[in-house]
N, C-alpha and C positions, 0 to 999 in steps of 0.2 A: 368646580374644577374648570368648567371652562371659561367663567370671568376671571381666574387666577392666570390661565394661560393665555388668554387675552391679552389682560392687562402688563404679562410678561413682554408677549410679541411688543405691545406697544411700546414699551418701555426702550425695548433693541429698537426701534424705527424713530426714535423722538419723542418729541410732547405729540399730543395727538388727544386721539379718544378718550372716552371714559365709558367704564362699563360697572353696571351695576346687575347682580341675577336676580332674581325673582322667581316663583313657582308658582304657577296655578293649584297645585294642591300639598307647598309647601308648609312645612309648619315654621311656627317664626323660633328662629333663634337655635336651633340645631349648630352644632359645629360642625367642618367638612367632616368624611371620613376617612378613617383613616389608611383604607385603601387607594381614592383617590391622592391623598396627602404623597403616597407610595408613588402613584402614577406620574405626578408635577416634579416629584424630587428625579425620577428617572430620567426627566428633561430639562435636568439644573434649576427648577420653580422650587424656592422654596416657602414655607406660607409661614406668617406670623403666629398662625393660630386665633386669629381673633374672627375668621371668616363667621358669617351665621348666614342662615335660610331663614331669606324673607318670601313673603308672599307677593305676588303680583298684584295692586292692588292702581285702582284709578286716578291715582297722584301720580306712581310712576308711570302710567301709562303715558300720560298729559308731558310728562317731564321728560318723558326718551324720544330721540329724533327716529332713532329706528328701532324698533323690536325685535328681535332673533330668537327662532322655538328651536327648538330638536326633532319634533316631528309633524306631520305633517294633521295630527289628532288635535296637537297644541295649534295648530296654524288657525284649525277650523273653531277649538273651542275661544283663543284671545279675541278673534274677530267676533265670536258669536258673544261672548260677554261684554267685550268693550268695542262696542262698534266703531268707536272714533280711530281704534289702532287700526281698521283694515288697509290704509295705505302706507303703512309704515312697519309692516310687521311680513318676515321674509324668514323663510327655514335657511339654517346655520348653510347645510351644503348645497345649497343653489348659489353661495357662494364660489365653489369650484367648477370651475371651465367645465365642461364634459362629465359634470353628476348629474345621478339622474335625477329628474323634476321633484321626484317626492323622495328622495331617499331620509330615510329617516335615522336621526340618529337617537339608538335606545337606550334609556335611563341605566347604566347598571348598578344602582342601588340593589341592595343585599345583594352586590354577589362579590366574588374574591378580586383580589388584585389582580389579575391575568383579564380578569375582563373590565377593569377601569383602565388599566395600559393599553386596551385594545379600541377602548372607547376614546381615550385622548387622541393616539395614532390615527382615527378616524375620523377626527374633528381637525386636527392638526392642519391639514393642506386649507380647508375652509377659513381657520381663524385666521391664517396666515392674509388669504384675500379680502379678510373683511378689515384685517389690520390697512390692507393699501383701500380698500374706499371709503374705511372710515376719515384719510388724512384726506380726502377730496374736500373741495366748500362745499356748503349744506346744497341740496338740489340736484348733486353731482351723483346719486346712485344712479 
């Protein structure tokens, strides 16, 4: 959901970024769901349906300029598996001015559409800032 709305925001700002998600305890090849699917459509995202859950795996570590978790559990376990992300890897809303240090944003897997709408809503101001430093040249977070 949140690489869909990402890649949304970037899409309104220009060429830009590129994002790709990834799970630590993803399984590969799942389709979104279709609560999320609900949450994107409630903000004009609509998904081709081809999205799938890959795994976070040490190609794409190597291959992302910067890595973005959800919570502050992932921050500690990407760095602790893949030591080489530790400088490049930064929780989603440490991107918003005035969040707090670790707030974390939680999975809402199995749960209903009210709480995937509430999860974009909460990511939203975040992806919005990460859409302006992603357009910065490399070096510039």
């Amino acid at each position: 959901m949140a690489e869909a709305a990402f890649r949304h925001l970037c899409g309104l700002a220009g060429p830009g970024a590129v994002a790709e998600s990834a799970g630590l305890a993803a399984a590969d090849g799942m389709p979104m769901t279709p609560q999320a699917e609900f949450a994107l459509r409630l903000r004009g995202i609509c998904t081709d349906g081809t999205h799938r859950s890959r795994p976070l795996t040490r190609e794409r570590i190597a291959a992302a300029d910067l890595v973005v978790v959800m919570t502050d559990g992932h921050l500690r376990a990407v760095r602790g598996r893949y030591p080489e992300a530790e400088g490049k890897t930064r929780l989603l809303m440490g991107f918003v001015a005035g969040a707090a240090a670790a707030e974390d944003v939680q999975d809402p897997f199995s749960g209903d559409s009210e709480e995937y709408v509430a999860c974009l809503e909460m990511m939203w101001p975040a992806l919005e800032a990460l859409v302006s430093v992603s357009a910065r040249p490399p070096g510039g977070l």
